[in-house]
N, CA, C and O atoms as a printed pandas DataFrame, in Angstrom:
     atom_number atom_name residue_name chain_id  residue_number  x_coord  y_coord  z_coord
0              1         N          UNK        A               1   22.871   52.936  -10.024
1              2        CA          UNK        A               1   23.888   52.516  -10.966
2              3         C          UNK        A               1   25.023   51.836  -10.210
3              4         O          UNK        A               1   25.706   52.376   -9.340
4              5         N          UNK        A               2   25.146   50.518  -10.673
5              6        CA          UNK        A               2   26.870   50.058  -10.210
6              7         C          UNK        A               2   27.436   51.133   -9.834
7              8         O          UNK        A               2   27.093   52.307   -9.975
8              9         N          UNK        A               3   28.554   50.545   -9.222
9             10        CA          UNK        A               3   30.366   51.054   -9.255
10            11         C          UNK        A               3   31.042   49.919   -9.644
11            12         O          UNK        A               3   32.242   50.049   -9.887
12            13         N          UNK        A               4   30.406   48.567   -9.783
13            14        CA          UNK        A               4   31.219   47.748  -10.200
14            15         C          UNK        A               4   31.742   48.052  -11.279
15            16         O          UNK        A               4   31.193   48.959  -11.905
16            17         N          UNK        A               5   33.391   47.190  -12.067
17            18        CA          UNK        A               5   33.801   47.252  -13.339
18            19         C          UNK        A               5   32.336   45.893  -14.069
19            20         O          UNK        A               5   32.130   44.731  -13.716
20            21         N          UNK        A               6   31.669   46.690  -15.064
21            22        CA          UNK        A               6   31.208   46.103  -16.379
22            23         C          UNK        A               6   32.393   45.309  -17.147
23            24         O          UNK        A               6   33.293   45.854  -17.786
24            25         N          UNK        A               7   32.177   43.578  -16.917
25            26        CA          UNK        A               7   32.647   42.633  -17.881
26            27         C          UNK        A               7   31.549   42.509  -19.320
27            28         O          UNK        A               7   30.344   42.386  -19.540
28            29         N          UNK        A               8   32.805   42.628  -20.065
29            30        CA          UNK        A               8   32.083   42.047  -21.432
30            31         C          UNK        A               8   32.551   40.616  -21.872
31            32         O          UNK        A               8   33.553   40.181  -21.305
32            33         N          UNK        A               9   31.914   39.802  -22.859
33            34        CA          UNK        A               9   32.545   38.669  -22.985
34            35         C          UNK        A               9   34.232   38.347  -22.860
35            36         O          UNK        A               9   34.514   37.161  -22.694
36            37         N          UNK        A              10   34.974   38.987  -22.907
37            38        CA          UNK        A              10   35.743   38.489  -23.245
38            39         C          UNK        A              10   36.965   38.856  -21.988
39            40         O          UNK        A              10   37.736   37.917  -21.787
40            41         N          UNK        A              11   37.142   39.774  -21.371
41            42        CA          UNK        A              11   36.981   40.429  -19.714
42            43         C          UNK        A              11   36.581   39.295  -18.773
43            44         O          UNK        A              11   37.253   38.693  -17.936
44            45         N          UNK        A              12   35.195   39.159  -19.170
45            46        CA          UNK        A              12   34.687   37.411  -17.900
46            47         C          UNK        A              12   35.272   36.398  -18.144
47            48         O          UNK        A              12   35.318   35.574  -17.230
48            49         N          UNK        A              13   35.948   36.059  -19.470
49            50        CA          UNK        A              13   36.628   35.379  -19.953
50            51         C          UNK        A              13   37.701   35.086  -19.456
51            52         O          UNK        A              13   37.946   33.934  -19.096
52            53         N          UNK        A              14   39.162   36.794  -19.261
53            54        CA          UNK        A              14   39.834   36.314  -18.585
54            55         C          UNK        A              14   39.593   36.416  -16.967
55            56         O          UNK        A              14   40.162   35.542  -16.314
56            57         N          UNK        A              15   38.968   37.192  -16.384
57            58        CA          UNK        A              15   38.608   36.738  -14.863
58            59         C          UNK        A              15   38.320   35.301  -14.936
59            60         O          UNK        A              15   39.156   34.703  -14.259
60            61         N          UNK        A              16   37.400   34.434  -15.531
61            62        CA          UNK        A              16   37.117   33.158  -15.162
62            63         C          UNK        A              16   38.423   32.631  -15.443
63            64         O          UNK        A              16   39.007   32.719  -14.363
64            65         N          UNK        A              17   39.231   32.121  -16.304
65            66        CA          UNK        A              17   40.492   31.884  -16.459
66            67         C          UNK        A              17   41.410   31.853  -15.047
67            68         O          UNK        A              17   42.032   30.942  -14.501
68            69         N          UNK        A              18   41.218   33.184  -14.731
69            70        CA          UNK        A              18   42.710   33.371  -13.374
70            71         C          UNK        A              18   41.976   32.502  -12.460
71            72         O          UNK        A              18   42.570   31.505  -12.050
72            73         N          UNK        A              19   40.847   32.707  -12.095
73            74        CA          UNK        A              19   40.005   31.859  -11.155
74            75         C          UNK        A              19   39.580   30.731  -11.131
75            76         O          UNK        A              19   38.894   30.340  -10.187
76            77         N          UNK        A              20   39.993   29.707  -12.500
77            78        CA          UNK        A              20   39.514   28.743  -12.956
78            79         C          UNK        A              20   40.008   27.267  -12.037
79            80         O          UNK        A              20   39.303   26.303  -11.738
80            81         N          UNK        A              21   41.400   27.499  -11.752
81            82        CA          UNK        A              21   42.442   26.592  -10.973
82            83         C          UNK        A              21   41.944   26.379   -9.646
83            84         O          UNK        A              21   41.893   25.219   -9.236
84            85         N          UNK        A              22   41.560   27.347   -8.896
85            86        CA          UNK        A              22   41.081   27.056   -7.396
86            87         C          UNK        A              22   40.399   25.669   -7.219
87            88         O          UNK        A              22   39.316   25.214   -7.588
88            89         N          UNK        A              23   41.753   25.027   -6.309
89            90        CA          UNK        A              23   41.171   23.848   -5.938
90            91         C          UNK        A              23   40.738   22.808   -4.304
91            92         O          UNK        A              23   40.279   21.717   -3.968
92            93         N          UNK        A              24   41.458   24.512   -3.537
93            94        CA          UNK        A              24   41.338   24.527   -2.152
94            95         C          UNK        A              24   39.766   23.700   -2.019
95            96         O          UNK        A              24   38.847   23.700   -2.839
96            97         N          UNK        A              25   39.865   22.893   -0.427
97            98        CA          UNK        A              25   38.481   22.917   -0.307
98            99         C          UNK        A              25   38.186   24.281    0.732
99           100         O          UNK        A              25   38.909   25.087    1.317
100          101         N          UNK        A              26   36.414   24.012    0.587
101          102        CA          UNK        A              26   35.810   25.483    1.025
102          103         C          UNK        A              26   34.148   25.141    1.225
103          104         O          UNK        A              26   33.548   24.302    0.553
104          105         N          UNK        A              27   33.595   25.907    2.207
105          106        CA          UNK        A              27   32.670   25.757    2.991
106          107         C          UNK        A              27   30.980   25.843    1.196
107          108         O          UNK        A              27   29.877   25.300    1.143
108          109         N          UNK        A              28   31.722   26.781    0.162
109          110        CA          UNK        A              28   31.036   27.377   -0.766
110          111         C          UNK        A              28   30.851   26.421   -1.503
111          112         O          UNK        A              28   29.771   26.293   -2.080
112          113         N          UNK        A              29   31.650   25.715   -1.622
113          114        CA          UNK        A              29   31.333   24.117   -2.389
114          115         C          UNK        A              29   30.917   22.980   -1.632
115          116         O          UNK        A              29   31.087   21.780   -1.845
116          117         N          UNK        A              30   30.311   23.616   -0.661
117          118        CA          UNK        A              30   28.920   22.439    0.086
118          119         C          UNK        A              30   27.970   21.623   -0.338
119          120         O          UNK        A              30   27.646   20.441   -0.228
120          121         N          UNK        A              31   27.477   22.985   -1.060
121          122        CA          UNK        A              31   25.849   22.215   -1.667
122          123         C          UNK        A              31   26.242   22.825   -3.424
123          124         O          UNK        A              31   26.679   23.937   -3.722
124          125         N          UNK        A              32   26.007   22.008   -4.086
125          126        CA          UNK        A              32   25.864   22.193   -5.647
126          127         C          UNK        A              32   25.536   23.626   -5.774
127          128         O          UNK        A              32   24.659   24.259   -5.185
128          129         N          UNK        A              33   26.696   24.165   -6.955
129          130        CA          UNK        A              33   25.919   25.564   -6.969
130          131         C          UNK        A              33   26.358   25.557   -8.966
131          132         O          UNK        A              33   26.682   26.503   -9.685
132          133         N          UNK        A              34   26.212   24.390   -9.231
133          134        CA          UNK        A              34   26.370   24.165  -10.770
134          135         C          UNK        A              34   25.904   24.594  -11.551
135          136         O          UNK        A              34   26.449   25.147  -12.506
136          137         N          UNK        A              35   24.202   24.385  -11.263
137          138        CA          UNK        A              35   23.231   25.511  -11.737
138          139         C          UNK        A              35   22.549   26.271  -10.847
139          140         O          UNK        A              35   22.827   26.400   -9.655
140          141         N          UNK        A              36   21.524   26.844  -11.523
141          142        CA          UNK        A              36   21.256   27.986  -10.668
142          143         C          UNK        A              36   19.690   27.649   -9.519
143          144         O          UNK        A              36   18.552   27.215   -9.702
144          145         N          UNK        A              37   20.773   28.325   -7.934
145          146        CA          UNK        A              37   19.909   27.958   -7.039
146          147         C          UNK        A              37   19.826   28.984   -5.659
147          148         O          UNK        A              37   20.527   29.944   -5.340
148          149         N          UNK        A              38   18.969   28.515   -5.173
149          150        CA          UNK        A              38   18.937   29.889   -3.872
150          151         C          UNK        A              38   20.200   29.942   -2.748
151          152         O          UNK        A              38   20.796   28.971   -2.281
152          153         N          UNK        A              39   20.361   30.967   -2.539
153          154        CA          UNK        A              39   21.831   31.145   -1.911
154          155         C          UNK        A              39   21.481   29.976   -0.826
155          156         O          UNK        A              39   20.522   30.004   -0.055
156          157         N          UNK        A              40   22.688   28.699   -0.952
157          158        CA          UNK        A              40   22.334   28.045    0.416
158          159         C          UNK        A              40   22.876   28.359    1.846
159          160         O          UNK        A              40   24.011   28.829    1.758
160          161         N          UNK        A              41   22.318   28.225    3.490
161          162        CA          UNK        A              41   22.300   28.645    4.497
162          163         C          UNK        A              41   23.995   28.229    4.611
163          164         O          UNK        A              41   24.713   29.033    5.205
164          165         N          UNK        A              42   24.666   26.881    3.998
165          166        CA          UNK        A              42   25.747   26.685    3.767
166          167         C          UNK        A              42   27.062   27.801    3.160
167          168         O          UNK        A              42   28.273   27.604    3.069
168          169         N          UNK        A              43   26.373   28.792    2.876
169          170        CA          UNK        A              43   26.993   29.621    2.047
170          171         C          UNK        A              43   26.637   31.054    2.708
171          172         O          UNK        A              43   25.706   31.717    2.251
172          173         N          UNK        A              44   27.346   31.470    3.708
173          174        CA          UNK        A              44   26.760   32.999    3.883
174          175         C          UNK        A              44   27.159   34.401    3.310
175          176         O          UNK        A              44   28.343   34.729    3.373
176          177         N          UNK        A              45   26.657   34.860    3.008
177          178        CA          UNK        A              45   26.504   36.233    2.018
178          179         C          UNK        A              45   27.799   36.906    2.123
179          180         O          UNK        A              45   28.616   37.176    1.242
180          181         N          UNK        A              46   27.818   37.138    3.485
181          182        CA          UNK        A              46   28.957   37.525    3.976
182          183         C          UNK        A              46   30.682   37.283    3.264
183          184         O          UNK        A              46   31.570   38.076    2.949
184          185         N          UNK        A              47   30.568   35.904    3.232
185          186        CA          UNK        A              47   31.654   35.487    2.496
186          187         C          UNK        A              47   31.690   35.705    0.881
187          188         O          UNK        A              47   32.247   34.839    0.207
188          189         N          UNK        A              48   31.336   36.398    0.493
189          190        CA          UNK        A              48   31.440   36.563   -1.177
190          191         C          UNK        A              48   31.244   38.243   -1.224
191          192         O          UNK        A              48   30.609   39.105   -0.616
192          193         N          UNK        A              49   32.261   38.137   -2.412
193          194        CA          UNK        A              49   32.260   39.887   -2.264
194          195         C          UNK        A              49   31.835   40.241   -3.972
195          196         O          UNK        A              49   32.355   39.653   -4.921
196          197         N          UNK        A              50   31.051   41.048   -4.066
197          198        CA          UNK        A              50   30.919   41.366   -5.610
198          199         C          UNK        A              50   32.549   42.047   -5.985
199          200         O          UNK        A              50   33.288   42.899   -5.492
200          201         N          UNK        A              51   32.571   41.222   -7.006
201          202        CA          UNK        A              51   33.641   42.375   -8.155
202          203         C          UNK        A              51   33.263   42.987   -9.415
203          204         O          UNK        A              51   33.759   43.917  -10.052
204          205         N          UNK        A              52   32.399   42.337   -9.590
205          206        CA          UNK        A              52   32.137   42.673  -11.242
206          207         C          UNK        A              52   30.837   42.987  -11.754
207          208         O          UNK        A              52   30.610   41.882  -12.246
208          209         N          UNK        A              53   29.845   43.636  -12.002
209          210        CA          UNK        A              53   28.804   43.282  -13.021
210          211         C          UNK        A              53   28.682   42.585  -14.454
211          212         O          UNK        A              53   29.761   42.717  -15.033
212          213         N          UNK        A              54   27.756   41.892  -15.231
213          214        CA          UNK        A              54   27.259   41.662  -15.934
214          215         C          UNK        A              54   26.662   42.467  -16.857
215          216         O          UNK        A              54   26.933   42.481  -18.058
216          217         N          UNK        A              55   25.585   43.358  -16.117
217          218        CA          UNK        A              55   24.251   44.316  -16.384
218          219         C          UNK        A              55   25.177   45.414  -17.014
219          220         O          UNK        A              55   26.025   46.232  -16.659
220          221         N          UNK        A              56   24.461   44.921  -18.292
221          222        CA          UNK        A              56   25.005   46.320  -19.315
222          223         C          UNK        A              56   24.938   47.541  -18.839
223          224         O          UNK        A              56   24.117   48.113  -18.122
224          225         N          UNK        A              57   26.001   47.883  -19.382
225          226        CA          UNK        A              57   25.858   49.793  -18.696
226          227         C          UNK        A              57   24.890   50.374  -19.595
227          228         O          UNK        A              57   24.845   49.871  -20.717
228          229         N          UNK        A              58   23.860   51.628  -19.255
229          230        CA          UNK        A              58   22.817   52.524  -19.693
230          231         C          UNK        A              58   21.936   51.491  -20.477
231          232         O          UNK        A              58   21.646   52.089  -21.514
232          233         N          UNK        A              59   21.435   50.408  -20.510
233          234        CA          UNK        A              59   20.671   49.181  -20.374
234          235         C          UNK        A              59   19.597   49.391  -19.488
235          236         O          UNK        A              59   19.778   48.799  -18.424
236          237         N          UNK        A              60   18.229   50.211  -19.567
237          238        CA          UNK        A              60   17.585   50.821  -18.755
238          239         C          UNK        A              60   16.769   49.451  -17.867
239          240         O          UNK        A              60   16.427   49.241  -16.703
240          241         N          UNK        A              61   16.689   48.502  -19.558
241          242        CA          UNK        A              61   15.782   47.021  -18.620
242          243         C          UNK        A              61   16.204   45.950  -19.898
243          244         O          UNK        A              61   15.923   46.038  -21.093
244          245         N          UNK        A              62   16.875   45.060  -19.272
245          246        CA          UNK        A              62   17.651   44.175  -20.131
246          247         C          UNK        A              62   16.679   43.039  -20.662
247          248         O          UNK        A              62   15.491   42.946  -20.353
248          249         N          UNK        A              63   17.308   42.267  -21.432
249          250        CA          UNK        A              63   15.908   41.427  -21.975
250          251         C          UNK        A              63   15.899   40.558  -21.209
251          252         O          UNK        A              63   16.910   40.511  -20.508
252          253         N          UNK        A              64   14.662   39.309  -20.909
253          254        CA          UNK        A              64   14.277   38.409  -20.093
254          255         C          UNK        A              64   14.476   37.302  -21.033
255          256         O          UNK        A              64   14.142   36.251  -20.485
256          257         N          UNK        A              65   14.845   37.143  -22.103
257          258        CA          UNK        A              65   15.245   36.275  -22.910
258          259         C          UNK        A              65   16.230   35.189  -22.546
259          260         O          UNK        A              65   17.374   35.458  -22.177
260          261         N          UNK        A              66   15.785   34.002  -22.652
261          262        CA          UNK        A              66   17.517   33.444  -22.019
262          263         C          UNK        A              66   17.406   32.452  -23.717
263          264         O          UNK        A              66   16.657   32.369  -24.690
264          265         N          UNK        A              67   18.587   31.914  -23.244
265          266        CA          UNK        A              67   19.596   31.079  -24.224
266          267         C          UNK        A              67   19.786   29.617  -24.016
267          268         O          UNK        A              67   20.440   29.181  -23.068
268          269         N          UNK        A              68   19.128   28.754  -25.036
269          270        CA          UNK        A              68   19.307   27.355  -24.220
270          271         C          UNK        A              68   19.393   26.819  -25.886
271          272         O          UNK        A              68   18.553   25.954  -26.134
272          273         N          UNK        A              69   20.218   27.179  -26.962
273          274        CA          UNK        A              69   20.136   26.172  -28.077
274          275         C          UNK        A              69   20.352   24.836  -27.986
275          276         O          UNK        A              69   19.898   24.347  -29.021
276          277         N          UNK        A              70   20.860   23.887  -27.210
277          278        CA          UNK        A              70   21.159   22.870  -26.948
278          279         C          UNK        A              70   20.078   22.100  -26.073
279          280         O          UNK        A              70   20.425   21.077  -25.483
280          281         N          UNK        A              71   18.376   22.714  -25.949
281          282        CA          UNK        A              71   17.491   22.447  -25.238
282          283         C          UNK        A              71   17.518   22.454  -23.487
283          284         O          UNK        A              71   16.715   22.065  -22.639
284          285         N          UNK        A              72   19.053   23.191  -23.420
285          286        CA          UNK        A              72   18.839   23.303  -22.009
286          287         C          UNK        A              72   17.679   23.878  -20.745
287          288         O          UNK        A              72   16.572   24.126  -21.224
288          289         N          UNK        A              73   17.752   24.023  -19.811
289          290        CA          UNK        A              73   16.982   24.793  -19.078
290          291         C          UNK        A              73   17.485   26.012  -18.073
291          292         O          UNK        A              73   18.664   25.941  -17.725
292          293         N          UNK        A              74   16.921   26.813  -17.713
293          294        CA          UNK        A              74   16.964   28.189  -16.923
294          295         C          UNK        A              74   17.908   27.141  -15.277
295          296         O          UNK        A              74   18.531   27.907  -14.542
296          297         N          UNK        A              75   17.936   26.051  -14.972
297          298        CA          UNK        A              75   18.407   25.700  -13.394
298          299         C          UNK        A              75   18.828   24.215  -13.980
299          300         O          UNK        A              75   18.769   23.197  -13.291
300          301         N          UNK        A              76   19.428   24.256  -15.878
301          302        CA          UNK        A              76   20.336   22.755  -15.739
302          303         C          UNK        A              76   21.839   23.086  -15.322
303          304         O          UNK        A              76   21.898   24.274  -15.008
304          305         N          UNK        A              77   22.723   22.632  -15.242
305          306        CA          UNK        A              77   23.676   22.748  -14.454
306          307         C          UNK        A              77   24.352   22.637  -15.709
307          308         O          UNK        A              77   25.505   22.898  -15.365
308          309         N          UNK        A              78   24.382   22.466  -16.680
309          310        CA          UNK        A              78   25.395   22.509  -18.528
310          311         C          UNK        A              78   24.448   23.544  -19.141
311          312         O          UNK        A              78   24.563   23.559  -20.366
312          313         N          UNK        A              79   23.387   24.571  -18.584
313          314        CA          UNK        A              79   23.189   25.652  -19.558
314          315         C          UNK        A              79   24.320   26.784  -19.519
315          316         O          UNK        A              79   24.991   27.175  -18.565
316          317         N          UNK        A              80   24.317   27.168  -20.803
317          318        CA          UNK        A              80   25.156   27.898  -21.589
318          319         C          UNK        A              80   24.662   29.394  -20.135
319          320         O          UNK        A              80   23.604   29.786  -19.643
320          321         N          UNK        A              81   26.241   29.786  -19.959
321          322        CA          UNK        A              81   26.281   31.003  -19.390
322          323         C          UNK        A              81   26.342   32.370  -20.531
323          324         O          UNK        A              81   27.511   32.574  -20.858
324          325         N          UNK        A              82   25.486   33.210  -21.111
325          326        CA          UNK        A              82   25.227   33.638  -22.270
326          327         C          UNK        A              82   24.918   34.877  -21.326
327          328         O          UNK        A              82   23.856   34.810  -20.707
328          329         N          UNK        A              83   25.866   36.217  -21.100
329          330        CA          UNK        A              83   25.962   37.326  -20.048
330          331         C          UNK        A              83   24.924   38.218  -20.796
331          332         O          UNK        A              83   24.236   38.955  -20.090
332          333         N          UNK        A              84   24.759   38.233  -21.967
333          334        CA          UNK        A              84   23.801   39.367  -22.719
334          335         C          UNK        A              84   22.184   38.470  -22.697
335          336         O          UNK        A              84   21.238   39.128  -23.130
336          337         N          UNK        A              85   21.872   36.988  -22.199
337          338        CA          UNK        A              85   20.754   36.858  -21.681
338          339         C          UNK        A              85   20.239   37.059  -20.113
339          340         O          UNK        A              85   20.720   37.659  -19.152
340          341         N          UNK        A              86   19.024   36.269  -20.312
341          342        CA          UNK        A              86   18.742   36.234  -18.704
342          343         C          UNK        A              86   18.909   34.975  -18.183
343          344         O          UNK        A              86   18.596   33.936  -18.765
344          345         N          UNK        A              87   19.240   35.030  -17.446
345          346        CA          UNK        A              87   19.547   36.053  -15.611
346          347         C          UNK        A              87   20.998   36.360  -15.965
347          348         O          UNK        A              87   21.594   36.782  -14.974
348          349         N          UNK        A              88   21.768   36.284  -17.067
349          350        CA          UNK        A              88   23.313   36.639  -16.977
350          351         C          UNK        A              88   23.467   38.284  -16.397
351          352         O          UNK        A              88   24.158   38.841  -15.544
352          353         N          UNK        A              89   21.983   38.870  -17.771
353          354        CA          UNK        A              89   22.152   40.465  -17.693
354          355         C          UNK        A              89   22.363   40.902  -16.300
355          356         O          UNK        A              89   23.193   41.750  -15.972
356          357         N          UNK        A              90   21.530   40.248  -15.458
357          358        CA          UNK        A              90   21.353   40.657  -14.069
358          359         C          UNK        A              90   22.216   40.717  -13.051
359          360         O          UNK        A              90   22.163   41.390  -12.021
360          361         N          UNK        A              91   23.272   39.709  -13.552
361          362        CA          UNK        A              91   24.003   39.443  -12.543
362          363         C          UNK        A              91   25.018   40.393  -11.877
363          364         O          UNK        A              91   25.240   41.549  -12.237
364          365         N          UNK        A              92   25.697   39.631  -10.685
365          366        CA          UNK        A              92   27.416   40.305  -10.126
366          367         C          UNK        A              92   28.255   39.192   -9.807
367          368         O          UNK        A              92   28.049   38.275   -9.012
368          369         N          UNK        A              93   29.094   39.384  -10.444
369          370        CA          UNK        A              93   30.114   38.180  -10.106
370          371         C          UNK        A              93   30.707   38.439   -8.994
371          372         O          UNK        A              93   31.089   39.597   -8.821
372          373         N          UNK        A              94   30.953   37.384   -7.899
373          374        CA          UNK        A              94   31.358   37.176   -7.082
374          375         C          UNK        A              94   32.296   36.348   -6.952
375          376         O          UNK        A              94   32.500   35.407   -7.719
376          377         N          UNK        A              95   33.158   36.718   -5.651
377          378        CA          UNK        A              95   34.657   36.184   -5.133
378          379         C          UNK        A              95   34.031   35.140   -3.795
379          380         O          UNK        A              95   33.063   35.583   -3.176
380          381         N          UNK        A              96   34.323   34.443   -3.587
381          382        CA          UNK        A              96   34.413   33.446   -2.458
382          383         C          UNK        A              96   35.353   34.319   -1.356
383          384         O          UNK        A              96   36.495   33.875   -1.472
384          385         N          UNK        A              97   35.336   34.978   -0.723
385          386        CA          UNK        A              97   36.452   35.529    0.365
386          387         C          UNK        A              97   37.533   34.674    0.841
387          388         O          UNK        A              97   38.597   35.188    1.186
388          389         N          UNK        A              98   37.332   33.275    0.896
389          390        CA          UNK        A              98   37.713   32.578    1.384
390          391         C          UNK        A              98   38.587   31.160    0.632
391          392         O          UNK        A              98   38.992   30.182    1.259
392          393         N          UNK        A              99   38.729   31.402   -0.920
393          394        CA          UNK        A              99   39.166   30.588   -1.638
394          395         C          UNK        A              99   39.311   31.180   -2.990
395          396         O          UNK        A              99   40.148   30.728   -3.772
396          397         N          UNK        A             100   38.704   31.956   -3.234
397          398        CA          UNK        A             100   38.531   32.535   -4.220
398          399         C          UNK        A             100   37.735   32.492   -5.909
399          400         O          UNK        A             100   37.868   33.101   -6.970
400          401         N          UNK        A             101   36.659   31.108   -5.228
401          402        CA          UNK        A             101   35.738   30.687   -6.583
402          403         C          UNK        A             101   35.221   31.729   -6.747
403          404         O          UNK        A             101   35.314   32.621   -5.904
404          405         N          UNK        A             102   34.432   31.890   -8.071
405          406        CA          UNK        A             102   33.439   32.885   -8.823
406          407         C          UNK        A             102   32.302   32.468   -8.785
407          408         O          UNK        A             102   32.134   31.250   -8.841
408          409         N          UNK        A             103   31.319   33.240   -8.692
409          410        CA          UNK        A             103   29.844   32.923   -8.435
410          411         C          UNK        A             103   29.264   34.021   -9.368
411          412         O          UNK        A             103   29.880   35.085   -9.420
412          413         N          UNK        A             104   28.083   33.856  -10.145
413          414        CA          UNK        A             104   27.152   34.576  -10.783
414          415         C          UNK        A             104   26.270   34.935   -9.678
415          416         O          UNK        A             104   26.036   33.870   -9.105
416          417         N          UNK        A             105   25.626   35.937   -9.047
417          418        CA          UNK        A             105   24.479   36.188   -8.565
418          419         C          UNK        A             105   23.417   37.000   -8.949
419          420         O          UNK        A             105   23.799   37.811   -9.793
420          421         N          UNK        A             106   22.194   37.115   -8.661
421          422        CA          UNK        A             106   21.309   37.799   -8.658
422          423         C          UNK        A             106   20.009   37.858   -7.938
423          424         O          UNK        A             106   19.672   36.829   -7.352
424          425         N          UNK        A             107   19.135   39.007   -7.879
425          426        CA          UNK        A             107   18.039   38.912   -6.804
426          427         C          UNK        A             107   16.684   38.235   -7.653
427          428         O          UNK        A             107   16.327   39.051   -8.503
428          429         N          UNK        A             108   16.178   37.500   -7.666
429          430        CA          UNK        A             108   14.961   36.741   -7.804
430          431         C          UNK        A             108   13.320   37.466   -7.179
431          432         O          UNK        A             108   12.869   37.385   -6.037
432          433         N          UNK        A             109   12.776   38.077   -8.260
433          434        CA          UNK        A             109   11.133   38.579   -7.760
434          435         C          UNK        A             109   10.441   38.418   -7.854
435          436         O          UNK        A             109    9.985   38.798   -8.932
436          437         N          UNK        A             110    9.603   37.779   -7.039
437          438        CA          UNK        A             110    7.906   37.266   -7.659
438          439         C          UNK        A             110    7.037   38.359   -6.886
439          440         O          UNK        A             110    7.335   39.483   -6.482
440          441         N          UNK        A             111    5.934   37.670   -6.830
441          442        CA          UNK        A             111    4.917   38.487   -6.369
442          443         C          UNK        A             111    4.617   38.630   -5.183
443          444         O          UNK        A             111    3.867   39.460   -4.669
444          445         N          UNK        A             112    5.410   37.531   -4.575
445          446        CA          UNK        A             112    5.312   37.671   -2.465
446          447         C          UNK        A             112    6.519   37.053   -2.340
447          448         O          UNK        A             112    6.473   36.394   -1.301
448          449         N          UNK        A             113    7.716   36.915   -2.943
449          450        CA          UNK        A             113    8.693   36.747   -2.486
450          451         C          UNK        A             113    9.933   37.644   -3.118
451          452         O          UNK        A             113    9.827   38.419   -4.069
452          453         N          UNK        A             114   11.191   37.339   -2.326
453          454        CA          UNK        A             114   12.343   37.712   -3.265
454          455         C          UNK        A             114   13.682   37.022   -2.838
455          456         O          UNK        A             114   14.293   37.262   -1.796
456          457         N          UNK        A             115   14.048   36.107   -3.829
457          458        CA          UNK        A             115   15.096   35.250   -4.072
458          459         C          UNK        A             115   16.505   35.345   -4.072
459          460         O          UNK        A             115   16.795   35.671   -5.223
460          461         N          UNK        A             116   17.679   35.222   -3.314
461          462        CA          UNK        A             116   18.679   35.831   -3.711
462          463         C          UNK        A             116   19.149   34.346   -4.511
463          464         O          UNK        A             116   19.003   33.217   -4.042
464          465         N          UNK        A             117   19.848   34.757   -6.064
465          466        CA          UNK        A             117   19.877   33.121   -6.587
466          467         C          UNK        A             117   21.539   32.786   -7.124
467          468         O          UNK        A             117   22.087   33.699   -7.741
468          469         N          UNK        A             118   22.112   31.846   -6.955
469          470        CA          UNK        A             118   23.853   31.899   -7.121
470          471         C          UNK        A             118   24.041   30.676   -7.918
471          472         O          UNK        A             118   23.321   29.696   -7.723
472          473         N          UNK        A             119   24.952   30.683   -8.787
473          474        CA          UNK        A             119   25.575   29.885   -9.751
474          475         C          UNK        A             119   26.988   29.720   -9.508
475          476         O          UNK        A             119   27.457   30.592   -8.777
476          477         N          UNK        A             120   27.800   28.839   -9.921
477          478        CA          UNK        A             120   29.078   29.129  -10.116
478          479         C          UNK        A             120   29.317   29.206  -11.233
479          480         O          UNK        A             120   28.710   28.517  -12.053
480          481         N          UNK        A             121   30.175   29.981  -11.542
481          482        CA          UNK        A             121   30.877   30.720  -12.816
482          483         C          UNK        A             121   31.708   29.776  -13.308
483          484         O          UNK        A             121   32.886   30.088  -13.140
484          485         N          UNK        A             122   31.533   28.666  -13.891
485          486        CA          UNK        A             122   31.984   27.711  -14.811
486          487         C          UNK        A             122   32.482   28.369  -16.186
487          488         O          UNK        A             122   31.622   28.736  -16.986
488          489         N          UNK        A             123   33.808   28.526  -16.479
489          490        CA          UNK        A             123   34.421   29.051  -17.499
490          491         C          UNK        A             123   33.923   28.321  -19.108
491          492         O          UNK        A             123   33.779   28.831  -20.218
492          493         N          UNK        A             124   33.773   27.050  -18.651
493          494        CA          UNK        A             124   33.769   25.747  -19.945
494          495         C          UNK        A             124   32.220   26.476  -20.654
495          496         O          UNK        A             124   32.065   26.338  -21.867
496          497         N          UNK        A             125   31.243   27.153  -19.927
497          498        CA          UNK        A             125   30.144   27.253  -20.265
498          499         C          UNK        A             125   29.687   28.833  -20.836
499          500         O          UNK        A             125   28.650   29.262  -21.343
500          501         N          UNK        A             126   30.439   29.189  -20.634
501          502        CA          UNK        A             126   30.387   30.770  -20.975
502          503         C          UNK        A             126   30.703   30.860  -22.206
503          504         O          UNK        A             126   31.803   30.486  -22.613
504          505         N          UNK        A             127   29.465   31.548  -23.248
505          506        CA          UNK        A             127   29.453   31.669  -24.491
506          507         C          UNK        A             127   29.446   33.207  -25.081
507          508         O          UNK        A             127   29.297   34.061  -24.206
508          509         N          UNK        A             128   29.580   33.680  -26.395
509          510        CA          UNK        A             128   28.900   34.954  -26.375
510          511         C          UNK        A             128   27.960   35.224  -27.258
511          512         O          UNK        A             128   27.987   35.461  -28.466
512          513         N          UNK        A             129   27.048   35.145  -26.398
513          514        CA          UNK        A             129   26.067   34.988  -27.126
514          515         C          UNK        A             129   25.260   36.143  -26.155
515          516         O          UNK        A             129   24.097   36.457  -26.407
């Protein structure tokens, strides 16, 4: 179980808000992280600190459902950030250590691999849905 604080819509709402202004440059805004992609070597782990979960509390296995009414896709860079789908459920929001952007993350599993995968937390896109 987390220790993170559980955001609900409107909580990520104002975290993305305070964090929205950061306009420093920073090593984390290297490689596109608009939509969703594998942590790049540009970006080390190290520097981002979880603050927050996503993943509903007592939510034993969240749905795999995602959200694209606008025909988006699971890795377009304008799909709707929708925290009660997938990969939102999954996620931990993250701090940049070093500037202070927000990042969505989560771990990625297939069948012979495992993915660590990062977004940035674009406020304009976050729905509640």
């Amino acid at each position: 179980m987390s220790q993170l604080p559980y955001l609900d819509h409107d909580a990520l709402l104002k975290l993305t808000a305070d964090a929205a202004h950061v306009t420093l440059p920073c090593t984390c805004t290297k490689t596109s992280l608009a939509g969703w992609t594998t942590l790049p070597l540009s970006l080390p782990d190290t520097q981002l600190i979880e603050v927050a979960t996503l993943i509903p509390p007592g939510e034993p296995e969240p749905t795999y459902a995602e959200y694209h009414p606008a025909g988006t896709r699971y890795a377009s860079d304008d799909a709707p950030i929708a925290p009660r789908h997938f990969p939102y459920n999954r996620c931990a929001v993250s701090r940049c250590r070093a500037c202070g952007r927000l990042f969505l993350r989560y771990q990625e599993g297939g069948g012979y691999f495992i993915d660590q995968r990062i977004r940035a937390l674009d406020p304009a896109l976050v729905v509640d849905a």
